[in-house]
PDB file of N, CA, C and O in Angstrom:
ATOM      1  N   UNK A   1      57.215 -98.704-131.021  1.00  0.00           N
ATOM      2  CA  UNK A   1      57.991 -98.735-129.807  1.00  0.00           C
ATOM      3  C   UNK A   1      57.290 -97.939-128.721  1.00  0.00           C
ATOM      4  O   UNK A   1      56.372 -97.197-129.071  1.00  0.00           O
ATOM      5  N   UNK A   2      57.647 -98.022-127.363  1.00  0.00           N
ATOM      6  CA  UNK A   2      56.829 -97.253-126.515  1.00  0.00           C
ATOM      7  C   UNK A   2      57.354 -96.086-126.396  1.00  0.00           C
ATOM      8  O   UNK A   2      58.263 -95.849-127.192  1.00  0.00           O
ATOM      9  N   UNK A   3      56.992 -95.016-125.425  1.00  0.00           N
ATOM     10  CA  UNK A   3      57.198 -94.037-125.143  1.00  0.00           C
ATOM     11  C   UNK A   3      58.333 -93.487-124.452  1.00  0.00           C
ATOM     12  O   UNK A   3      58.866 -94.496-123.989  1.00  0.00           O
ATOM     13  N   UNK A   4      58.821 -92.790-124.204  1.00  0.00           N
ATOM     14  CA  UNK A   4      59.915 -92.481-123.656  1.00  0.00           C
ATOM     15  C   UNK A   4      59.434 -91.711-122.284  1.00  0.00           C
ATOM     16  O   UNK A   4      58.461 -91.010-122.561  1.00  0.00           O
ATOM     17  N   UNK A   5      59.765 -91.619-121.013  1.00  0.00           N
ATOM     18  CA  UNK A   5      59.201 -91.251-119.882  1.00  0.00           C
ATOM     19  C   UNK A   5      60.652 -89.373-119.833  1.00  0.00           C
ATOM     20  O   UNK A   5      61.877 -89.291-119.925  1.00  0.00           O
ATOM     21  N   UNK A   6      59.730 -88.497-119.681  1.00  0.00           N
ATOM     22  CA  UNK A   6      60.599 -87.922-119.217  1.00  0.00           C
ATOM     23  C   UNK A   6      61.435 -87.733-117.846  1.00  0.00           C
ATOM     24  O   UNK A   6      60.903 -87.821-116.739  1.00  0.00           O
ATOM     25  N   UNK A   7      62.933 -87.437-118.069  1.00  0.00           N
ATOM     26  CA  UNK A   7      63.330 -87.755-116.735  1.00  0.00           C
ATOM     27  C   UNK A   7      63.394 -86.346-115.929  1.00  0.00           C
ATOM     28  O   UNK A   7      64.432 -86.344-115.267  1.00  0.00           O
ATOM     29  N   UNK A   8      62.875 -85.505-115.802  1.00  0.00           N
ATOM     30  CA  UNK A   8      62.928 -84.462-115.712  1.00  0.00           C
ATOM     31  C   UNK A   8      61.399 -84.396-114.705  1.00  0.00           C
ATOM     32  O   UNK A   8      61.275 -83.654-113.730  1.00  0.00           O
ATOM     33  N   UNK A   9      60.569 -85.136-115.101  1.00  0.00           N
ATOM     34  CA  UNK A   9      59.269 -85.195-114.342  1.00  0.00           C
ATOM     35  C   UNK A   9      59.320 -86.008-112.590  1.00  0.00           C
ATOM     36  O   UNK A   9      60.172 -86.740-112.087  1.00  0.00           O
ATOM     37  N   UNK A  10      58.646 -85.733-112.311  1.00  0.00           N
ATOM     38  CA  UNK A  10      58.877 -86.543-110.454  1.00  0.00           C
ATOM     39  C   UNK A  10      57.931 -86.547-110.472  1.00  0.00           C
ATOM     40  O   UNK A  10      57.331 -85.494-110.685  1.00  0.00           O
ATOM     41  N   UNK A  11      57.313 -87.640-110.274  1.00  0.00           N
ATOM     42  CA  UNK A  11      56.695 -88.866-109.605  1.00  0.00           C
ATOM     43  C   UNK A  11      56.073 -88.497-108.247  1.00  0.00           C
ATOM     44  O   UNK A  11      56.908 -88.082-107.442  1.00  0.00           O
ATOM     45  N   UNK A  12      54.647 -88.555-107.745  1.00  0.00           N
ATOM     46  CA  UNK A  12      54.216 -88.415-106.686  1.00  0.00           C
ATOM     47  C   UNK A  12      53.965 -89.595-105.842  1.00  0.00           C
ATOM     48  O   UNK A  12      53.205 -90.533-106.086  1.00  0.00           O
ATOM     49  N   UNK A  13      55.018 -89.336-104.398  1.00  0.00           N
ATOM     50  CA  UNK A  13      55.065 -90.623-104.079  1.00  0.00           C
ATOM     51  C   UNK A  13      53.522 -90.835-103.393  1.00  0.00           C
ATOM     52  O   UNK A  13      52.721 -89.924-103.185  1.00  0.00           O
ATOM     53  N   UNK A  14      53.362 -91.965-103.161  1.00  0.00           N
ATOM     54  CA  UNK A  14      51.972 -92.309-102.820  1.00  0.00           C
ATOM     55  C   UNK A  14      51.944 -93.263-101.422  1.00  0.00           C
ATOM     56  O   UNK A  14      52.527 -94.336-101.577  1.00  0.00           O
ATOM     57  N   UNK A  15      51.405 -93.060-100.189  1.00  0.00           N
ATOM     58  CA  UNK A  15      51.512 -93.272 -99.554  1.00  0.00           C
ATOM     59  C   UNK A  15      50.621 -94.793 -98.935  1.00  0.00           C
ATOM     60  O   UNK A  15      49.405 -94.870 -99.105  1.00  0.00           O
ATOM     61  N   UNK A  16      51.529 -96.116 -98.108  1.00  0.00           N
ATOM     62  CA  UNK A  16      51.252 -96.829 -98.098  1.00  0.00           C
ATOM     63  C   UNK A  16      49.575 -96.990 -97.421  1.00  0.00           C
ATOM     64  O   UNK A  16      48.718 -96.163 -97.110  1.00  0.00           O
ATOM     65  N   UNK A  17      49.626 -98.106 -97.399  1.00  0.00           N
ATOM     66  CA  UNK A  17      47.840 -98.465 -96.720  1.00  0.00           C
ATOM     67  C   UNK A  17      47.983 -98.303 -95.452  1.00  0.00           C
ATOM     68  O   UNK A  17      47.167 -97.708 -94.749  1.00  0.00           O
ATOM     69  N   UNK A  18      49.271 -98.937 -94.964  1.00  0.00           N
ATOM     70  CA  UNK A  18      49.034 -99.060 -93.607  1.00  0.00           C
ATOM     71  C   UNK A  18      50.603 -99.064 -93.027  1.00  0.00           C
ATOM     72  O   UNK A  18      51.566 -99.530 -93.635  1.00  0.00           O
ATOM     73  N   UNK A  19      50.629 -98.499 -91.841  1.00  0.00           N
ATOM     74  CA  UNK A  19      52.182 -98.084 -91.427  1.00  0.00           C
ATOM     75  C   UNK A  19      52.958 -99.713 -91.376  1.00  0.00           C
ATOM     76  O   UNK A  19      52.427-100.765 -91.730  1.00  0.00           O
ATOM     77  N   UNK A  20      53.983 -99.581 -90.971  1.00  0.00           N
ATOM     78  CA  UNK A  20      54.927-101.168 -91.335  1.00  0.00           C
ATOM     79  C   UNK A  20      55.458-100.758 -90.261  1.00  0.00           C
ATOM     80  O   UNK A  20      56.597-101.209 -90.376  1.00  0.00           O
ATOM     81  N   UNK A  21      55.412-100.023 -88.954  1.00  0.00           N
ATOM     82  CA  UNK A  21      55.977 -99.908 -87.995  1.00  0.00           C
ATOM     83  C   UNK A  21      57.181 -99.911 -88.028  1.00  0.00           C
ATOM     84  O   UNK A  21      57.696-100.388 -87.016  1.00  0.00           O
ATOM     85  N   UNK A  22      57.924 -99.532 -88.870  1.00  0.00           N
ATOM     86  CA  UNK A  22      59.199 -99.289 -88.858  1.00  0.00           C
ATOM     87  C   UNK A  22      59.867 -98.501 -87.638  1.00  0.00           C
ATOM     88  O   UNK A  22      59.045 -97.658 -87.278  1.00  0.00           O
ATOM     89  N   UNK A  23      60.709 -98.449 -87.067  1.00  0.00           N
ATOM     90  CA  UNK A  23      61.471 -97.584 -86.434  1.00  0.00           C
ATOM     91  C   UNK A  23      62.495 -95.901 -87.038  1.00  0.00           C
ATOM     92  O   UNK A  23      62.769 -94.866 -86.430  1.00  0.00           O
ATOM     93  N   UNK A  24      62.829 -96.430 -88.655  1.00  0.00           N
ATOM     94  CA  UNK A  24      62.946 -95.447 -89.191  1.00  0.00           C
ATOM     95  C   UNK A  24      62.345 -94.899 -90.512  1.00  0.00           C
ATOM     96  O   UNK A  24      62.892 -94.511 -91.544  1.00  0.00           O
ATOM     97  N   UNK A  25      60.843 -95.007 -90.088  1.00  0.00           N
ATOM     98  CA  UNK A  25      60.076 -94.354 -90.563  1.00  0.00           C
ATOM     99  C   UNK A  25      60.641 -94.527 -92.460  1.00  0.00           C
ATOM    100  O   UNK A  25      61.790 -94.285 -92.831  1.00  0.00           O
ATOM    101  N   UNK A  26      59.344 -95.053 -93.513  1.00  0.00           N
ATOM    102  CA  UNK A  26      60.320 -95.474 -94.748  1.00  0.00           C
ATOM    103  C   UNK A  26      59.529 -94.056 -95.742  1.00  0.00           C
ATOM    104  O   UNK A  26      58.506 -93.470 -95.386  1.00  0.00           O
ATOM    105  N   UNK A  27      60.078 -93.851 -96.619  1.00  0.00           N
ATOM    106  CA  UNK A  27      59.457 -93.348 -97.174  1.00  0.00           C
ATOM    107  C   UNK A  27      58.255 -92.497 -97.509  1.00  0.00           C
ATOM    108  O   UNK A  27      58.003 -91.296 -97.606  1.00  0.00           O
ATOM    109  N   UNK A  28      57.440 -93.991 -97.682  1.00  0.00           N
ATOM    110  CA  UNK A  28      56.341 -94.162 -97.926  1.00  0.00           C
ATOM    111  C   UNK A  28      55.041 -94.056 -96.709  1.00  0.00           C
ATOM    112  O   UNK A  28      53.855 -94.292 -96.940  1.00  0.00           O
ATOM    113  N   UNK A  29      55.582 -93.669 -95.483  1.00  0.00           N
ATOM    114  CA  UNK A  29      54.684 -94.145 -94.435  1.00  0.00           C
ATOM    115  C   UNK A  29      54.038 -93.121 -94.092  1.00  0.00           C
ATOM    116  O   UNK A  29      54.387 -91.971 -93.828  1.00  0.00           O
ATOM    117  N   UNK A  30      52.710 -93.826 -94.127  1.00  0.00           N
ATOM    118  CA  UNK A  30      51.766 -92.380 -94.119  1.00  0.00           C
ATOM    119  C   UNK A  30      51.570 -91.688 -92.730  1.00  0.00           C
ATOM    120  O   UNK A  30      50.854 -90.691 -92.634  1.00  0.00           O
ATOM    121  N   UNK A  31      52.165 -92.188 -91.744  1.00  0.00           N
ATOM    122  CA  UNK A  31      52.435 -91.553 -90.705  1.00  0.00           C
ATOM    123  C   UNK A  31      53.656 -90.433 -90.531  1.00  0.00           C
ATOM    124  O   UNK A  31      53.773 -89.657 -89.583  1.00  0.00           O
ATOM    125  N   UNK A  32      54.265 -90.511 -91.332  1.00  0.00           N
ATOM    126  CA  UNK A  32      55.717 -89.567 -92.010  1.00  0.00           C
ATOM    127  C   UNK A  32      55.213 -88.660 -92.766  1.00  0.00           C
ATOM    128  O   UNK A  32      55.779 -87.571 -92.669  1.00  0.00           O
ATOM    129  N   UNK A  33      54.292 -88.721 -93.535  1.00  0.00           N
ATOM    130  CA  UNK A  33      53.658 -87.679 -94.339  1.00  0.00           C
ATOM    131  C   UNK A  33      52.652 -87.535 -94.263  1.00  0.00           C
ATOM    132  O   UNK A  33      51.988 -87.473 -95.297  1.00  0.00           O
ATOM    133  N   UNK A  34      52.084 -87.418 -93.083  1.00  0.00           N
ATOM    134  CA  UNK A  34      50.947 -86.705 -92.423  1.00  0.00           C
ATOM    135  C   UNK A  34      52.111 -85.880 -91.329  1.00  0.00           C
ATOM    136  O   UNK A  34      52.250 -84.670 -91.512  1.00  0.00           O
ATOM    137  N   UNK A  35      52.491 -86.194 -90.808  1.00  0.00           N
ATOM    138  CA  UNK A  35      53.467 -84.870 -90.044  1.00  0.00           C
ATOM    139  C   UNK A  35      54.240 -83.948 -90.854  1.00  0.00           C
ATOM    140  O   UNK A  35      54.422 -82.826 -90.381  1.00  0.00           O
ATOM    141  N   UNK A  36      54.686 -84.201 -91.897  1.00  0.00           N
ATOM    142  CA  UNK A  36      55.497 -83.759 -93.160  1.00  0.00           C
ATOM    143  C   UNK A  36      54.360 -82.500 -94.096  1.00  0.00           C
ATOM    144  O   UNK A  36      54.743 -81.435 -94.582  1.00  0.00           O
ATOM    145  N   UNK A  37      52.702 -83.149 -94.124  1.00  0.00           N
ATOM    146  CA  UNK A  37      52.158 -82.418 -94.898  1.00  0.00           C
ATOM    147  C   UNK A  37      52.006 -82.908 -96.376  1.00  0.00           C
ATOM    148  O   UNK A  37      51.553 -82.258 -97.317  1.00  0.00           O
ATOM    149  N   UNK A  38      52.503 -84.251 -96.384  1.00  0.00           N
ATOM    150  CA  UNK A  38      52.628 -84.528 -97.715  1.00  0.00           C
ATOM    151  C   UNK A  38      52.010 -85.323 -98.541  1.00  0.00           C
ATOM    152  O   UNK A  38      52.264 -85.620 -99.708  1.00  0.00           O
ATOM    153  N   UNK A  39      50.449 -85.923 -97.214  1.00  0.00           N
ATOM    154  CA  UNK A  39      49.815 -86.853 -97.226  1.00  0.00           C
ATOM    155  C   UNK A  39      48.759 -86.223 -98.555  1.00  0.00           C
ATOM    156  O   UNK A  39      48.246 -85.202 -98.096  1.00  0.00           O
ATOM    157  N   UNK A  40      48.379 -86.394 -99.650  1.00  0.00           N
ATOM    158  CA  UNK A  40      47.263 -86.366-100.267  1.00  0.00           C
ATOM    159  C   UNK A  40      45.816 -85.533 -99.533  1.00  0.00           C
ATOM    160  O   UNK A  40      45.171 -85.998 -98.593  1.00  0.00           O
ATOM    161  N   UNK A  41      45.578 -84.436-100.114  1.00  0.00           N
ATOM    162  CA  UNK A  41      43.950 -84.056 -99.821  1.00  0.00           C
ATOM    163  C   UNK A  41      42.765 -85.046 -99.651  1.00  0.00           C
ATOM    164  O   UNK A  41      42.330 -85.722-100.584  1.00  0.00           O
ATOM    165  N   UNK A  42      42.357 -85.072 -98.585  1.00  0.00           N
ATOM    166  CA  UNK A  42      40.787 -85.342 -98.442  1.00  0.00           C
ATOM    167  C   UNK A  42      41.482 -87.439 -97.590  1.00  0.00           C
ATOM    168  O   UNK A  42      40.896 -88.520 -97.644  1.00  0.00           O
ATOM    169  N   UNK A  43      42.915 -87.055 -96.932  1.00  0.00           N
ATOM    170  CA  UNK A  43      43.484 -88.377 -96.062  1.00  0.00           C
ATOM    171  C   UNK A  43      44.088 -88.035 -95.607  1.00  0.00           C
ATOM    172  O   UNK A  43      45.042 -87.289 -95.828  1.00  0.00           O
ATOM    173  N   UNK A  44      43.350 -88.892 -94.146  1.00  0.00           N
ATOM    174  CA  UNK A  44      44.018 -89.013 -92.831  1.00  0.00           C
ATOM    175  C   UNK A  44      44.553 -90.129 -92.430  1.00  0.00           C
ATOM    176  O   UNK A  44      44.212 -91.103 -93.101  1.00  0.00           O
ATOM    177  N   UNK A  45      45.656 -90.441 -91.112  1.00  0.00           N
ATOM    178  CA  UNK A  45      46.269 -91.384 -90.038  1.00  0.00           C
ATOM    179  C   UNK A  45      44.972 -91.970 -88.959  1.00  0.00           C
ATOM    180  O   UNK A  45      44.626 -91.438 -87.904  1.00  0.00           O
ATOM    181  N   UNK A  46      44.611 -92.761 -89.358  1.00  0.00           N
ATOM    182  CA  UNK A  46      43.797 -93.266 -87.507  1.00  0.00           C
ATOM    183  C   UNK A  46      44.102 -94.680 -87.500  1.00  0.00           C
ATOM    184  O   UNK A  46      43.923 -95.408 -88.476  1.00  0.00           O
ATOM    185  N   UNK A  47      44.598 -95.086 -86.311  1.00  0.00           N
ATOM    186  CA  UNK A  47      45.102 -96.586 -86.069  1.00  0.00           C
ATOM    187  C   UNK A  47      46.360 -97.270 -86.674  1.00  0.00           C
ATOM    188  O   UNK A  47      46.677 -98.447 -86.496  1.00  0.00           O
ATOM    189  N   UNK A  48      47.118 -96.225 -87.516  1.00  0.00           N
ATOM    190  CA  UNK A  48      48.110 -96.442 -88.326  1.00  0.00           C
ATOM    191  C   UNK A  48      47.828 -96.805 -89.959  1.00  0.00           C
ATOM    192  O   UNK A  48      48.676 -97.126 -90.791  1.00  0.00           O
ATOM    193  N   UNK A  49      46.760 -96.693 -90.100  1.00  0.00           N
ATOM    194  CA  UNK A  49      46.219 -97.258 -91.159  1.00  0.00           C
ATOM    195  C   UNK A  49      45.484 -95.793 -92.011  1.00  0.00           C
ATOM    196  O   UNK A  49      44.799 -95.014 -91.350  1.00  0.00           O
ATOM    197  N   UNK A  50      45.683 -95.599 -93.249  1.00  0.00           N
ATOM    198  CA  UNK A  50      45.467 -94.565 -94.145  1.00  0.00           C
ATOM    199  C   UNK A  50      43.951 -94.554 -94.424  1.00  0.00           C
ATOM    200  O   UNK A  50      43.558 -95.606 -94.927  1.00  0.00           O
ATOM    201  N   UNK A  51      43.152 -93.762 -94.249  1.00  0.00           N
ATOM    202  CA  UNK A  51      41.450 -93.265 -94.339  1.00  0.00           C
ATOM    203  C   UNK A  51      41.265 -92.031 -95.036  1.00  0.00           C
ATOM    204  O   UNK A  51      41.927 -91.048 -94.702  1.00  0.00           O
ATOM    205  N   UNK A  52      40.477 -91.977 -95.925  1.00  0.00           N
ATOM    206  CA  UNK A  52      39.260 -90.992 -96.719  1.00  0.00           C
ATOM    207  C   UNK A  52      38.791 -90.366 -95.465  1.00  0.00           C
ATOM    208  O   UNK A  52      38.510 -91.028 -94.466  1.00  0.00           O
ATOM    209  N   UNK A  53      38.698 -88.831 -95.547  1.00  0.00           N
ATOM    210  CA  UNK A  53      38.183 -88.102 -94.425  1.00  0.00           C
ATOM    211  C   UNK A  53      36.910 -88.330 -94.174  1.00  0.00           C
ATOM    212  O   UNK A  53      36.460 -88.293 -93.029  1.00  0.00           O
ATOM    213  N   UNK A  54      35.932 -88.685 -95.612  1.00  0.00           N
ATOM    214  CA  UNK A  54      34.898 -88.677 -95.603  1.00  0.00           C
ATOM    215  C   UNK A  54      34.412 -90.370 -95.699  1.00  0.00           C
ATOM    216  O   UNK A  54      33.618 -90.986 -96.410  1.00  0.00           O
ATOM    217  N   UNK A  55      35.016 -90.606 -94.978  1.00  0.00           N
ATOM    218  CA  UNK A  55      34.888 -92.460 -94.423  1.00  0.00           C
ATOM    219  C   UNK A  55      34.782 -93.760 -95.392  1.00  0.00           C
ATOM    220  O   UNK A  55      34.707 -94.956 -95.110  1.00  0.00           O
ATOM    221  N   UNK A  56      34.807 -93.012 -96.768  1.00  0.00           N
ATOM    222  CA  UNK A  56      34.791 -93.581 -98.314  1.00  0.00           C
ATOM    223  C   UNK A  56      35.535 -94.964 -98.080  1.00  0.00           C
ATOM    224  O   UNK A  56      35.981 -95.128 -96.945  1.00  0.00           O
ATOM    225  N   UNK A  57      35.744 -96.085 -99.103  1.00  0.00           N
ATOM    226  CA  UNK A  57      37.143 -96.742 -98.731  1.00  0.00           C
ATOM    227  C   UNK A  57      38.440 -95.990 -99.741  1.00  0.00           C
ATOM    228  O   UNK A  57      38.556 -95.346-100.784  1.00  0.00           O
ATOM    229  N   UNK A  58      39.297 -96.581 -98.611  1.00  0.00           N
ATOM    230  CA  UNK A  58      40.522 -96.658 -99.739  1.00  0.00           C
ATOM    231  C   UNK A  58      40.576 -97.351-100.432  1.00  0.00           C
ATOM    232  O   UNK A  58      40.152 -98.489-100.232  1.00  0.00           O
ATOM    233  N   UNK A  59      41.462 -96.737-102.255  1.00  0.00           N
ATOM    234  CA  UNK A  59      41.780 -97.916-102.891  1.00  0.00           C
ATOM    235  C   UNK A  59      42.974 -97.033-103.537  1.00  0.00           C
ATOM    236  O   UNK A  59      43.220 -95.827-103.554  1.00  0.00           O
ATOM    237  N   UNK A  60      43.542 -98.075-104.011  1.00  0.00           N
ATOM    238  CA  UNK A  60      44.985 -97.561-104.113  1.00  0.00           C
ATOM    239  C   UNK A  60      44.741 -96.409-105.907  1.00  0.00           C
ATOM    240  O   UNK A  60      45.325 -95.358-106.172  1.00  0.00           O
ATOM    241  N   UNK A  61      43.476 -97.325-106.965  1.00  0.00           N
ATOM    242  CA  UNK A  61      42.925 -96.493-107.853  1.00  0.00           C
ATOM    243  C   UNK A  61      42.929 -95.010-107.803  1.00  0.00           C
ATOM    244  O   UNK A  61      43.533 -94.263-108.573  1.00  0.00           O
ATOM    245  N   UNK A  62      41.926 -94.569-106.464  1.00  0.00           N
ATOM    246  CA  UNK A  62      41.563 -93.163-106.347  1.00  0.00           C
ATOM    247  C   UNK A  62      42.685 -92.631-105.379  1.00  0.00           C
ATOM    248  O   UNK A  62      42.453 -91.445-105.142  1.00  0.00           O
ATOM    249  N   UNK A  63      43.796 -93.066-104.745  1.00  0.00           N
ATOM    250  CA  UNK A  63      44.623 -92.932-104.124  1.00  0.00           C
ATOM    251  C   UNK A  63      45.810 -91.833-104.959  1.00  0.00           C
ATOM    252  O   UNK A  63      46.337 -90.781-104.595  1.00  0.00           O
ATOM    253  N   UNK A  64      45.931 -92.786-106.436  1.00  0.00           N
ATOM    254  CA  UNK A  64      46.875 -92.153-107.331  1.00  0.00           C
ATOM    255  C   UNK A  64      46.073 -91.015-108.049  1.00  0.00           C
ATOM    256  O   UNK A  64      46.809 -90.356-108.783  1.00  0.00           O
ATOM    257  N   UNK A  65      44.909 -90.647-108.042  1.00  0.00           N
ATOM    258  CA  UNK A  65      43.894 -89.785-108.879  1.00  0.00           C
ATOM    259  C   UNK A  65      44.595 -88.455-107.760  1.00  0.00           C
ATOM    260  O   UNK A  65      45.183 -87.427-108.095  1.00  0.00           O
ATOM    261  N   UNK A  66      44.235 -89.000-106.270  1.00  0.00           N
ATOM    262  CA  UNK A  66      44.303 -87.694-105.291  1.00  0.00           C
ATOM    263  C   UNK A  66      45.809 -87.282-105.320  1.00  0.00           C
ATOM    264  O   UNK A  66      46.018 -86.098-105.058  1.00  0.00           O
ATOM    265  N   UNK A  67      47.207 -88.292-105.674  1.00  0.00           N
ATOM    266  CA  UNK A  67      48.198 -87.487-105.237  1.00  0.00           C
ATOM    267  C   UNK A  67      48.425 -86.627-106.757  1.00  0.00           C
ATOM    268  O   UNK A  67      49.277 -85.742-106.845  1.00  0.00           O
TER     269      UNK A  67
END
């Protein structure tokens, strides 16, 4: 049988690729958590769209490694 997840653990949310222009700001929007502080080390906001400081690409792989 599989594993049992503890519920006690939280989950790092991970921030989308690219903003959805929402008006009330969702969750996930990495324009919300770059003002918040909550954006992942070594990523930034430019154009609405989520970037590697060091101009790398994104991928959602090394995305979940950094949060």
């Amino acid at each position: 049988m599989g594993k049992k997840k503890d519920s006690k653990s939280t989950v790092a949310k991970l921030p989308k690729i690219e903003c959805c222009e929402s008006k009330t700001k969702c969750g996930r929007c990495p324009l919300r958590m770059l003002k918040e502080g909550t954006l992942p080390s070594g990523y930034t906001v430019k154009k609405r769209k989520l970037v590697r400081v060091d101009g790398k690409k994104v991928t959602k792989k090394k995305l979940a490694k950094a949060a």
